[in-house]
C-alpha positions in Angstrom: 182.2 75.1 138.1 185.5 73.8 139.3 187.5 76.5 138.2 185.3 78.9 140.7 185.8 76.1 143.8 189.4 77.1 143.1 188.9 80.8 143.1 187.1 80.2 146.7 190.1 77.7 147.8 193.2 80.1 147.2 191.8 82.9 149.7 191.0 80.5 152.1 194.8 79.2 152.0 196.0 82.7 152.4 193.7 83.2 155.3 194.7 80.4 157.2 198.8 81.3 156.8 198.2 84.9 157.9 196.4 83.4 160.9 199.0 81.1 161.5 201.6 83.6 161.6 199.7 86.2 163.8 199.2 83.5 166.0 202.6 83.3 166.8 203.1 86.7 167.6 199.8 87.1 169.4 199.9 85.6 173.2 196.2 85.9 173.8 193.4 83.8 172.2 191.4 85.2 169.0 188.0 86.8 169.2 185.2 85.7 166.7 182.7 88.4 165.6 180.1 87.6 162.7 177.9 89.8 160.3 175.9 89.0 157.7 176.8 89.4 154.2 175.9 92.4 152.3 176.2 95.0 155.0 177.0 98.4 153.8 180.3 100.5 153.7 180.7 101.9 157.5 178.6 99.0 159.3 179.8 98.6 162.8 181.3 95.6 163.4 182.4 95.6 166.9 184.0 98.5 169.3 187.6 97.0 169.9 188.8 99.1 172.4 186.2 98.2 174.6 187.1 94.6 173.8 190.6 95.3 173.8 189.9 97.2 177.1 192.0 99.9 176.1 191.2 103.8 175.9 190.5 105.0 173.0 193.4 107.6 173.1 195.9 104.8 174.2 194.7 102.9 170.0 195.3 106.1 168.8 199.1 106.1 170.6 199.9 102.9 170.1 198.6 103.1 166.5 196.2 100.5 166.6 195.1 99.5 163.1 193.2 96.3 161.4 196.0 94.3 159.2 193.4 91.9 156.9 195.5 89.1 154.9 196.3 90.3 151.7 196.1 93.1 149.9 192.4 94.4 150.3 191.6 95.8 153.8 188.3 94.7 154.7 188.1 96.8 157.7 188.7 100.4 159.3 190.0 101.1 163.0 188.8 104.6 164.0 191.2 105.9 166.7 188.3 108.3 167.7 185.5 105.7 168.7 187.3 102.7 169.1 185.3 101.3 166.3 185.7 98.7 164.0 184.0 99.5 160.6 183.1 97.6 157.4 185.6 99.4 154.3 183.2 97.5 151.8 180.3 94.8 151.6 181.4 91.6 151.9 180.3 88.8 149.8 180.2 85.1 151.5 180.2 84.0 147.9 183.0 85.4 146.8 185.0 85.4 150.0 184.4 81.6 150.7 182.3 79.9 148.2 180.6 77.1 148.9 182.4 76.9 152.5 180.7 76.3 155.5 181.4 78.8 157.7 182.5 81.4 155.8 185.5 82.9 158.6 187.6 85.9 157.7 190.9 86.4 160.2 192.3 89.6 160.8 195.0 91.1 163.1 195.2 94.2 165.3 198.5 95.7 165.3 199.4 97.8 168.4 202.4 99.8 168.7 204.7 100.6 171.2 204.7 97.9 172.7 204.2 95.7 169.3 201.0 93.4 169.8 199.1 90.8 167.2 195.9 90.3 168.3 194.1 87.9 166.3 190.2 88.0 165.5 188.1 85.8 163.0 184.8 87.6 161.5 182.3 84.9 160.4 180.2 86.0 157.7 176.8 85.0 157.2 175.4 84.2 154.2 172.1 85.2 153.4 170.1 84.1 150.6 171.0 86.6 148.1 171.4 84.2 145.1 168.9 82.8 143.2 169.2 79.6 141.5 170.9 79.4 138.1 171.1 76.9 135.4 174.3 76.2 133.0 171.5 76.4 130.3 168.4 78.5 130.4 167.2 75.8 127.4 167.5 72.4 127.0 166.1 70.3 123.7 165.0 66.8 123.9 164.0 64.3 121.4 161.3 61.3 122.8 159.9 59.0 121.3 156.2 58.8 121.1 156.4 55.2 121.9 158.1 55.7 124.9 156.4 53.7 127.7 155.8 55.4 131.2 157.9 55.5 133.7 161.6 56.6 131.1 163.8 58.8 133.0 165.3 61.6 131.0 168.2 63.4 132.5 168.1 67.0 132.7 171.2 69.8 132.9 171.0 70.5 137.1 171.2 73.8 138.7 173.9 75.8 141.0 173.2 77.9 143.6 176.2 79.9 145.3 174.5 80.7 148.6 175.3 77.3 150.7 172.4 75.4 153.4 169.2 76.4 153.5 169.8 79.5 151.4 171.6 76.8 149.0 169.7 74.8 146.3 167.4 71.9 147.5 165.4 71.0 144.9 163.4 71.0 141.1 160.5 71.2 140.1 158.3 70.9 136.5 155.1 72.6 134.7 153.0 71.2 133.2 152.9 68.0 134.5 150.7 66.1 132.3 153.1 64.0 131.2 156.3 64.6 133.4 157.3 65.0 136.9 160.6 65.9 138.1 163.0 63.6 140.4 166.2 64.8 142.5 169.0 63.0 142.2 171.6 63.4 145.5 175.2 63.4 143.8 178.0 62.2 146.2 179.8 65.5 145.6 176.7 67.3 147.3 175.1 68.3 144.3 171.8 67.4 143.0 170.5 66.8 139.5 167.5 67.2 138.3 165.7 64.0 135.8 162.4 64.1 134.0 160.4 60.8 134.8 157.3 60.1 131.7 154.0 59.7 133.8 151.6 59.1 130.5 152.1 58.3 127.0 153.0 60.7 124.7 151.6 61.3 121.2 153.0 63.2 118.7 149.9 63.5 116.8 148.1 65.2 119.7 151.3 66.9 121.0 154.2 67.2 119.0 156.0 69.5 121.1 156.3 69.6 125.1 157.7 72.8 126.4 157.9 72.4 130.2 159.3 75.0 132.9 162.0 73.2 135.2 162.3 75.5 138.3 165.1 75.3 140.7 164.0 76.3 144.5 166.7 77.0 147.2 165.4 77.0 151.2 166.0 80.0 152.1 163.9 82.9 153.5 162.2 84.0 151.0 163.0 81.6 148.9 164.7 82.0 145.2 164.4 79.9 142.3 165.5 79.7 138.9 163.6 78.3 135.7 164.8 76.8 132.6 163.0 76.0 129.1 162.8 72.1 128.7 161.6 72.0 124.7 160.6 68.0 124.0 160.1 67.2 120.5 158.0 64.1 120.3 159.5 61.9 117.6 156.6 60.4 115.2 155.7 57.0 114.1 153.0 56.1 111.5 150.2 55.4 114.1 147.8 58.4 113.2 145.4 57.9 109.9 144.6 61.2 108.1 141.4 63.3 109.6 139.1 65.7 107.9 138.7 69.2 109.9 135.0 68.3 109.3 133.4 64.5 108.5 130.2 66.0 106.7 130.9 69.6 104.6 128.0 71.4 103.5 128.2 73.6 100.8 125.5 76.0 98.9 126.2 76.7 95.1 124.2 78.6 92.6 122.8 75.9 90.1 124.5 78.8 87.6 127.7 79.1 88.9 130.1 79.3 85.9 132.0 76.1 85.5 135.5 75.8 86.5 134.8 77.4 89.8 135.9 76.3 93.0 132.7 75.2 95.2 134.4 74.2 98.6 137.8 73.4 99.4 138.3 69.6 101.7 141.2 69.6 104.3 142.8 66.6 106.3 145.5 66.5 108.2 147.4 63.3 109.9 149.2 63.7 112.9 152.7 61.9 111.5 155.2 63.8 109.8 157.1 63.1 106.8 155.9 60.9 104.9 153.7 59.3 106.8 152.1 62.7 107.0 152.0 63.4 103.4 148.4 63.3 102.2 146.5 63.2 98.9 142.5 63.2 98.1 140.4 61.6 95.9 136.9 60.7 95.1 135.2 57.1 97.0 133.3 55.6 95.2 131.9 58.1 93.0 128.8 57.8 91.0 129.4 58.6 86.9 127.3 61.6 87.4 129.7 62.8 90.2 132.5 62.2 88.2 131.3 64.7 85.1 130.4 67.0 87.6 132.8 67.7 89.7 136.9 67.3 90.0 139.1 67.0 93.2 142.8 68.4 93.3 144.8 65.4 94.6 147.2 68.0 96.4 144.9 71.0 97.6 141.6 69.1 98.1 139.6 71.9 95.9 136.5 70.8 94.8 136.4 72.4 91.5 133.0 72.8 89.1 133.4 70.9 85.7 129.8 71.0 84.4 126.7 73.3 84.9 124.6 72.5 87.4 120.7 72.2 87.6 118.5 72.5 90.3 115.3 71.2 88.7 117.6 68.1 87.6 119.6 67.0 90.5 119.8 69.8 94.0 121.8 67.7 96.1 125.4 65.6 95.3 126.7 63.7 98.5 130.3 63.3 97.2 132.4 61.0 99.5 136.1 61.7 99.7 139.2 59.9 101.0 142.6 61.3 102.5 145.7 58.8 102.4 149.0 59.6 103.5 152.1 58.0 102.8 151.8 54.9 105.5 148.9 53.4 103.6 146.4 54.6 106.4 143.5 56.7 105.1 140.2 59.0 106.4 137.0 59.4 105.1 134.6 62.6 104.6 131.8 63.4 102.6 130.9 66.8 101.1 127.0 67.6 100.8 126.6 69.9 97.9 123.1 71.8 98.3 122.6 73.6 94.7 120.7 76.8 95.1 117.9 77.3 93.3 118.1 80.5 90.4 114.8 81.6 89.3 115.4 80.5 85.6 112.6 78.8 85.0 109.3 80.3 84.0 106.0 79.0 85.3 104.5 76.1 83.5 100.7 76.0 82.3 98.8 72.7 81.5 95.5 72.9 80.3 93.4 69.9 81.5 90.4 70.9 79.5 88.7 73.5 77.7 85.0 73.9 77.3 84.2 75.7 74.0 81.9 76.8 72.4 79.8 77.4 75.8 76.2 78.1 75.5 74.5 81.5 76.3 72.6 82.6 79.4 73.2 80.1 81.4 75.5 81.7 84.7 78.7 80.0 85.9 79.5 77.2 83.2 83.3 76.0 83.3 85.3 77.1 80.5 88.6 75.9 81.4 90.5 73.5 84.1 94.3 74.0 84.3 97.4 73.8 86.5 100.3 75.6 87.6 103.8 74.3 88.0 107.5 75.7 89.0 110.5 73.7 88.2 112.1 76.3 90.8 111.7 76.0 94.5 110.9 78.5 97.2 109.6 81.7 96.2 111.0 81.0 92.7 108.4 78.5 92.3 105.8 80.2 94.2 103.0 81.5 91.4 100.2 83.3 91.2 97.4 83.6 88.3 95.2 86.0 87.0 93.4 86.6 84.1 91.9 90.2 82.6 89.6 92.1 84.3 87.3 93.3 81.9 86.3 90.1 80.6 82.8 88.1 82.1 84.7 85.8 83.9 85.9 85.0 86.9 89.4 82.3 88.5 89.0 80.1 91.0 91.9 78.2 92.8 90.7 74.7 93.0 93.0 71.7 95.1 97.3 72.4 94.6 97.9 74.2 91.4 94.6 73.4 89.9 92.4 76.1 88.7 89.1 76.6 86.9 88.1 79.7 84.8 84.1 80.0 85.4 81.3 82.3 83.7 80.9 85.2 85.7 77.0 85.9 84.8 74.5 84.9 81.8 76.6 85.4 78.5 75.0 87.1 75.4 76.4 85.5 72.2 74.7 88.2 70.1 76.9 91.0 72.3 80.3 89.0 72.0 80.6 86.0 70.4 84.3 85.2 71.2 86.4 85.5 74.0 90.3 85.8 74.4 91.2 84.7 78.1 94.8 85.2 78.4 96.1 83.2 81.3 99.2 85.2 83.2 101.2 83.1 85.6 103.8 85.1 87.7 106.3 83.3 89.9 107.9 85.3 92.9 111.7 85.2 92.3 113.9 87.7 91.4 113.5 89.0 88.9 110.1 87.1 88.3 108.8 85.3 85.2 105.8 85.1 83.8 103.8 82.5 81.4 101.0 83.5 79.6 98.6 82.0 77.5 95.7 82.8 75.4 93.0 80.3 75.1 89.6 81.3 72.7 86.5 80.5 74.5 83.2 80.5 71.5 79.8 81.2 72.5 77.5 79.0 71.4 73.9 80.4 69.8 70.5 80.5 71.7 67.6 81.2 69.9 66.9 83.9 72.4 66.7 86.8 69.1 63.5 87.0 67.2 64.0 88.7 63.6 64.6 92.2 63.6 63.5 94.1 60.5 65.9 96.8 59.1 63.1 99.2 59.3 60.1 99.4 61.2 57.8 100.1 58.1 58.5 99.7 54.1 57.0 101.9 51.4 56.9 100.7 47.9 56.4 102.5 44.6 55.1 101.0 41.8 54.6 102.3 38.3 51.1 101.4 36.9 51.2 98.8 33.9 54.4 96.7 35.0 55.2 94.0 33.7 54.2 90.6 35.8 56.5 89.1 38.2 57.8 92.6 38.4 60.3 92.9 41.8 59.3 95.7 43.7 61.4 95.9 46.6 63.3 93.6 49.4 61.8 93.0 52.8 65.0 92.5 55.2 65.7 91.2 58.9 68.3 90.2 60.7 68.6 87.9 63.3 71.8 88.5 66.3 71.4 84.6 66.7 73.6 82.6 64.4 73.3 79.0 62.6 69.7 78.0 62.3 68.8 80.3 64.8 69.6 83.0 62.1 68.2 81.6 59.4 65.3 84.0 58.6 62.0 82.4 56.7 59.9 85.3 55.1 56.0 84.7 54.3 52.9 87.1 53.6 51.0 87.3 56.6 46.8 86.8 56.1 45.2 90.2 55.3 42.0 91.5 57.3 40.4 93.2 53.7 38.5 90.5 52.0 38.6 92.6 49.2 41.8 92.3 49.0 43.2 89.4 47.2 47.0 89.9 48.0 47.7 86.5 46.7 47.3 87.5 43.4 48.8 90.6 43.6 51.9 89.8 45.3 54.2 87.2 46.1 57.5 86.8 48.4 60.3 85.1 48.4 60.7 82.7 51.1 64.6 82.8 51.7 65.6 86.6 50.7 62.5 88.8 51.1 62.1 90.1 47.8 58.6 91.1 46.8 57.1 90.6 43.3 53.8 91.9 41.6 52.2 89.0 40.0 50.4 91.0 37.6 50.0 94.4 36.3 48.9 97.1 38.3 46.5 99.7 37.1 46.4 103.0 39.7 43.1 104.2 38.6 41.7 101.0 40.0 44.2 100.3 43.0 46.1 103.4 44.1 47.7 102.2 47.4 47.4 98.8 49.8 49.1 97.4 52.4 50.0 93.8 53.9 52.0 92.6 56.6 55.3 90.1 56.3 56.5 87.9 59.0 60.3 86.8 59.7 60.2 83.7 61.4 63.8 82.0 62.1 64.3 78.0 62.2 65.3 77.9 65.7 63.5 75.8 68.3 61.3 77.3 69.3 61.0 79.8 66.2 61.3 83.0 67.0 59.2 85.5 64.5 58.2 89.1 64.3 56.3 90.9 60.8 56.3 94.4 59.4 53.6 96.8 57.7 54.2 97.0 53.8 52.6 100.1 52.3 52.4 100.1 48.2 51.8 103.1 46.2 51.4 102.3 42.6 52.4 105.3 40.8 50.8 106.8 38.0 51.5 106.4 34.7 49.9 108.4 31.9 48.2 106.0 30.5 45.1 107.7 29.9 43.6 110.4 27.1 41.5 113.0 28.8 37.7 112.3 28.2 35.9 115.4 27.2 32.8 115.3 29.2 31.0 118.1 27.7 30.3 118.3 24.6 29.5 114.4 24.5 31.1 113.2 21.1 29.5 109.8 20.8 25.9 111.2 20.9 23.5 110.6 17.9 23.4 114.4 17.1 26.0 116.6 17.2 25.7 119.8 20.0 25.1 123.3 18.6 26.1 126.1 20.7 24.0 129.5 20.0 26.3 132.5 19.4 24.0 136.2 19.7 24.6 137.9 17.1 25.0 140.6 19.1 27.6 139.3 21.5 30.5 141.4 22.9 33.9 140.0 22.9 34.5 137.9 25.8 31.2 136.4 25.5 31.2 132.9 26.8 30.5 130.5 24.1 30.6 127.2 25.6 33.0 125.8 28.2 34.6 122.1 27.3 34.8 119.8 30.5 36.9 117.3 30.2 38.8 115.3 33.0 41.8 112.5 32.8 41.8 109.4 35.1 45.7 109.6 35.8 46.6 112.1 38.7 49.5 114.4 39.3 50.8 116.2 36.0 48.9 113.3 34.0 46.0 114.9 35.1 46.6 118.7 34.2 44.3 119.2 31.0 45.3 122.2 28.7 43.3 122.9 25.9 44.1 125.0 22.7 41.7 126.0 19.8 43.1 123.8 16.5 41.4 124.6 13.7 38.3 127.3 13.5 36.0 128.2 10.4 36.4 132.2 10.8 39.7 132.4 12.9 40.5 135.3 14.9 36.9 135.1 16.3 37.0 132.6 19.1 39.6 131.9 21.4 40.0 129.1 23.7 41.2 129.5 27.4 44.0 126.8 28.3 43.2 125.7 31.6 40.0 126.1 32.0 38.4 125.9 28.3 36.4 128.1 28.1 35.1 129.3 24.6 34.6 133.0 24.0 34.3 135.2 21.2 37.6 137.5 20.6 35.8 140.5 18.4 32.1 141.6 17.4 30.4 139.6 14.9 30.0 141.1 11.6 27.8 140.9 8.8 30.0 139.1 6.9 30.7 136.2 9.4 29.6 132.7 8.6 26.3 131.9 10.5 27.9 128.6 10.9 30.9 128.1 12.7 32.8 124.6 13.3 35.8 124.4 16.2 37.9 121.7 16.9 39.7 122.2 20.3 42.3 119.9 21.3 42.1 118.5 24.9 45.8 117.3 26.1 47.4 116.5 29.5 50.8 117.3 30.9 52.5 113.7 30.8 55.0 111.8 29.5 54.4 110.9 26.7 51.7 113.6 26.2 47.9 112.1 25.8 45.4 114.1 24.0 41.6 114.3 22.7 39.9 116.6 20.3 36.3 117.7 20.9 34.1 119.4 17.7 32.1 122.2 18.5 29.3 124.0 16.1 27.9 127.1 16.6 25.3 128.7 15.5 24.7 132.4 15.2 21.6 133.9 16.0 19.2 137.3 16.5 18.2 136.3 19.5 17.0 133.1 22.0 13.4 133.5 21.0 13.2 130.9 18.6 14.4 127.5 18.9 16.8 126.7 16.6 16.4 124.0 14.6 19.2 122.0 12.6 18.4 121.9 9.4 19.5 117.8 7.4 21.9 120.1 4.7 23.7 121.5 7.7 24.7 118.5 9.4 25.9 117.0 5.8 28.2 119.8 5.1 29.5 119.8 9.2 30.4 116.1 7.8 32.4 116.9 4.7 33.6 119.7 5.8 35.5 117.6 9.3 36.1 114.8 6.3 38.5 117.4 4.7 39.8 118.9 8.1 40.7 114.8 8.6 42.4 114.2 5.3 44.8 117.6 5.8 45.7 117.1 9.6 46.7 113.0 8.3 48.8 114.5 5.3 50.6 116.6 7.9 51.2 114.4 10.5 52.5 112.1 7.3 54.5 114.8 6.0 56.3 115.6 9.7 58.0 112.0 10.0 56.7 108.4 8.9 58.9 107.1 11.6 57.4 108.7 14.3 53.7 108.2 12.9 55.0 104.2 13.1 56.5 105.0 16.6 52.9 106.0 17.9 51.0 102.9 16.2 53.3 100.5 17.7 53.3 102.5 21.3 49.5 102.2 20.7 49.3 98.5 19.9 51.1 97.7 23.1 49.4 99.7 25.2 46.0 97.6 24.0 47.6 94.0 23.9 48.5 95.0 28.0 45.1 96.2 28.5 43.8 93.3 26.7 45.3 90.6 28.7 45.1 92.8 32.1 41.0 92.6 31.5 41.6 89.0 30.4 43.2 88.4 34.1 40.3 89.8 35.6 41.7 93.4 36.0 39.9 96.4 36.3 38.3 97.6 33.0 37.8 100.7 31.4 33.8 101.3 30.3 32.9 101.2 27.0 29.4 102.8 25.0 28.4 104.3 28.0 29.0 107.1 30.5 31.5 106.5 33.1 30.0 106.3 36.7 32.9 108.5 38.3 35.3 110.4 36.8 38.5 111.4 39.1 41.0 114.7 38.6 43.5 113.7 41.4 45.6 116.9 41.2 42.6 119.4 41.8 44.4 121.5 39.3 42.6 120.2 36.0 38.9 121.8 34.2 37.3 121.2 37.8 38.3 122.6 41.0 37.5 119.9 42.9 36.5 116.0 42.0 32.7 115.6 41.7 30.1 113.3 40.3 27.8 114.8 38.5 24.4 114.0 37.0 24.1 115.1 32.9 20.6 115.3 31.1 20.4 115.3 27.7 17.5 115.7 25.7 17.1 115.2 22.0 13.8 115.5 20.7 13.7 119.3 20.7 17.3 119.6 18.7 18.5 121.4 21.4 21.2 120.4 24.0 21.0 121.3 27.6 23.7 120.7 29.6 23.1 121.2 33.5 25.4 121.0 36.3 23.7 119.6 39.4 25.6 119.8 42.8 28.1 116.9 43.4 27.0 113.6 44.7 29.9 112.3 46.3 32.9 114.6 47.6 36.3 113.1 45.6 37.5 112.9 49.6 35.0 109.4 49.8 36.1 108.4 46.2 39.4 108.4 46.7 41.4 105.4 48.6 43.1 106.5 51.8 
């Protein structure tokens, strides 16, 4: 700054010595002329030779011309106008610095006759510079503790344009904590100083950077700014401070552990070490401690064990900051775990009601609840059981439900029930519970006894032995337990002559049917009774079922020759023409058998004859005719022995002995003559004696086979008339006589009506028309 005040002083000297010097040569006084600063090359300054009041031909004679001081010519004499002119601007500044006023002397030399004539030009400044600091930035350093009212000096400001256009004073911005004062040097220039209105802190404002503007008066006016940066020294009054006083953080319970589940940040307003700061955990709990670990340096919260919703969902976890001065700040960290559906629904059975009875509507089989360990939707459930089942879920109060009897159940339909229980919560992905529990139905007696068939037929074969099982009545109840258990009995019969009591007998628990005695079917072909079921429940339930019996023939019986009768007193001659033609019926043997079926098909075959070749016997209808003519030299005498035998198993047979006599002719009675009969008898002694020896002869073991078969058979029949059975007549002529088949000697069954008469000696057999149809004799 000084070394420009020179620079301004040396033209000024120079000046005032050219003007000094002019002066002495000049006789008149100088003029003063002024223009402002800045003016353009050419700018008219004055018109001399009107001043000068000379012609402007005479300036150009005398060679009038503008001598400045120096070497540089500030200005131009035209010879043509008389002019004085401007060679260049002119800058106050330059020319006279901070000197008030700014004069510039000059000569006008005139020749012929030589002439000085002196002039001044006052230049006026104009405010063409702006304000201007040494240094466009200044640092400071200030104490935070620095009480109001400090003064800080500040670097000042210069402005080369001088009075109003020259500086006049400072000003700052912001001025929240500064203003700026003026200070008036004694050598005219003024300095600016920063006074502190309010307190500073460091921690709230480290750093001040204010704009310190220097304004000068002029028109309009200029300024000029400079940076002020303040640095606001620390001291150890700030303790550290959270960015947040409560966090809040949100963690899936299964986050993996060593995680990072929120990071904690403080900060403290000092610097250095009073603004160095490390964390740690206040006053943790234990379980805090496993759970979770705290960086000292970075405040990360970092995971060190699995978390569980259903165990623990929230941790408040309280956490301090201290820096190196001691002071400290508090914060606490809310850690909300998240619930993950990873639980699945929990069923609790309160109760179950089994076995349930049947037909009664809307019994409870089952209370239970419902339960989540999750929360939200994750723990929202929902329960149903299967459709197709008879029952029906209803929600009761919470998570309680009941599982209730849709309708009336029928045990004997379904018995036992599998209700599977499916709980579903509503998380993603959702889990489901299930469980089956077995509901029994309990019996009603609501089933009477059902028989396996709604009628039974039973055969019997004639002459079985007593206590004889015949066949098994069954029924079946759909009712179980006692309900089931079936009771069979024979039901009274409506025939009083029927006397089923003594023909047949039951057993109580199985249904098996015995015949108490032996059963003859030529006295009892068929009968029937009925046989209840009754089951033990309360009340007993029965129902009963028709039993029909057919006793089955057996062939127990010989055929019995009804015609010719072989127990009469005298034996039956038949009378033979003499003159008969083959073919001629002899006789015909009627004989029936009282078994049926093939027991009852009677064959007959001609044994033994005393001329053979002359009669032969018809086998199904035996009938006796002659095979040839009679000759002379035939007996008159003939004895046949026909065999009568039936078609069963083993084969029963009877013999019938015919005589026959021949005569002329049927116009005298024939009669038997005592000789006759007594050779008949000697001569059937003989036929006797060689039919045993053959028989013998054949096989001794079977003769033995037929007496013992025999002897049973009458021991049976003895002890069946000894039990009051039916009884085959003896000595005398059966009442009816029964050929089931149809197919035997008769067509058809008849009664018939025989008269014998013995006084004449001859034997008249007459068939009279039937009595009784076999349709009436024979049992339905």
């Amino acid at each position: 700054m000084e070394a420009r005040e020179e620079c301004f002083l040396k033209p000024r000297q120079v000046l005032l010595l050219f003007v000094f010097l002019g002066g002495s040569l000049a006789g008149s006084g100088a003029r003063r002329y002024s223009v402002a600063e800045e003016k353009e090359k050419g700018f008219l300054v004055a018109n001399l030779a009107k001043d000068l009041g000379l012609r402007v031909e005479e300036l150009a004679e005398r060679r009038a011309q503008a001598v400045s001081k120096g070497n540089i010519q500030y200005f131009h004499l035209s010879h043509q106008t008389g002019d004085l002119l401007l060679v260049e601007k002119l800058d106050r500044e330059e020319l006279c610095g901070s000197t008030e006023p700014c004069v510039l002397h000059f000569q006008i030399l005139l020749h012929n006759p030589l002439q000085f004539i002196t002039n001044e030009l006052e230049i006026i400044d104009v405010n063409d510079n702006a304000p201007e600091f040494f240094e466009n930035a200044m640092q400071l350093k200030v104490l935070e503790s620095s009480p109001p009212g400090t003064i800080i000096p500040l670097g000042n400001a210069v402005d080369l344009d001088v009075g109003r256009n020259g500086l006049q004073n400072y000003t700052v911005f912001p001025t929240s904590h500064f203003h700026v004062r003026t200070r008036h040097r004694r050598d005219g220039r003024k300095h600016p100083e920063l006074v502190l209105d309010r307190a500073l802190d460091r921690e709230e404002q480290p750093e001040l950077s204010l704009t310190l503007t220097a304004l000068d008066g002029g028109s309009p006016p200029r300024s000029g700014t400079a940076q002020v940066h303040i640095l606001v020294l620390d001291i150890n009054d700030n303790a550290p401070e959270f960015t947040q006083s409560l966090y809040e953080v949100h963690i899936l319970e299964k986050s993996p552990v060593g995680s990072v589940i929120i990071t904690v940040s403080a900060s403290d307003l000092d610097t250095g070490n009073f603004g160095a700061i490390s964390y740690a955990f206040f006053h943790a709990s234990e379980e805090i401690l496993k759970t979770f670990q705290l960086n000292p340096i970075t405040g990360d919260i970092q995971l060190v064990k699995g978390l569980d919703y259903e165990t623990m969902n929230t941790y408040e976890v309280d956490i301090e900051a201290k820096d190196g001065g001691g002071l400290s700040g508090k914060c606490t960290v809310i850690v909300q775990v998240v619930d993950v559906n990873d639980n699945p629904p929990e069923l609790t059975l309160t109760s179950v009601n089994s076995p349930i009875p049947e037909n009664l509507a809307e019994i409870v089989v089952a209370v239970f609840s419902v339960a989540d360990l999750d929360s939200g939707d994750n723990g929202k459930v929902t329960c149903f059981i299967q459709n197709d089942l008879p029952f029906i879920l209803k929600p009761s109060i919470e998570n309680f439900y009941t599982i209730v009897s849709e309708g009336a159940l029928d045990r004997e339909s379904r018995a036992e029930y599998n209700i599977t229980i499916t709980v579903t919560d509503m998380g993603t992905p959702r889990l489901t519970t299930q469980h089956t529990i077995t509901v029994q139905v309990s019996d009603v007696n609501d089933n009477a006894p059902a028989f396996t068939q709604t009628s039974y037929t039973l055969f019997v074969q004639e002459n079985n032995s007593p206590a004889l099982h015949i066949g098994t009545i069954s029924a079946t109840d759909s009712d179980s337990g006692s309900n089931a258990h079936i009771t069979y009995s024979l039901l009274p019969t409506h025939d009083p002559q029927l006397a089923l009591s003594s023909l047949i007998s039951i057993n109580a628990d199985n249904g098996q049917l015995f015949a108490l005695r032996s059963l003859d079917y030529e006295a009892l072909q068929t009968f029937e009774f009925r046989v209840g079921a009754t089951d033990q429940g309360s009340p007993a339930l029965s129902s009963q079922v028709l039993v029909h019996v057919l006793v089955l023939d057996a062939n127990d019986n010989a055929p019995f020759v009804l015609y010719p009768l072989q127990n009469a007193s005298a034996p039956c001659t038949e009378l033979l023409p003499r003159a008969a033609e083959p073919g001629y019926l002899v006789t015909k043997v009627v004989a029936v058998d009282r078994d049926s079926g093939q027991n009852a098909w009677l064959s007959f075959q001609l044994l033994k004859a005393t001329e053979p070749g002359l009669f032969n016997v018809w086998a199904h209808n035996g009938e006796v005719r002659t095979a040839r003519l009679l000759s002379e030299r035939d007996a008159l005498k003939h004895r046949l022995l026909l065999l009568v035998k039936d078609n069963g198993n083993p084969q029963r047979s009877a013999s019938v002995t015919l005589h026959v006599l021949v005569v002329d002719g049927f116009s005298q009675p024939y009669l038997p003559l005592p000789e006759l009969a007594h050779d008949f008898t000697q001569e059937e002694d003989s036929l006797t004696l060689y039919l045993v020896i053959a028989l013998a002869s054949v096989s001794s073991v079977f003769l033995l086979s037929v007496l013992l078969f025999v002897g049973v058979r009458m021991c049976r029949r003895a002890r069946a008339t000894s039990l009051g059975g039916c009884s085959v007549p003896g000595g005398h002529f059966p009442g009816h006589l029964v050929d089931v088949s149809g197919t035997g000697t008769l067509a058809q069954s008849y009664q018939y009506e025989v008269c014998l008469t013995g006084d004449s000696g001859t034997t008249d057999f007459k068939f009279f028309n039937p009595i009784i149809p076999s349709s009436l004799l024979q049992d339905p």
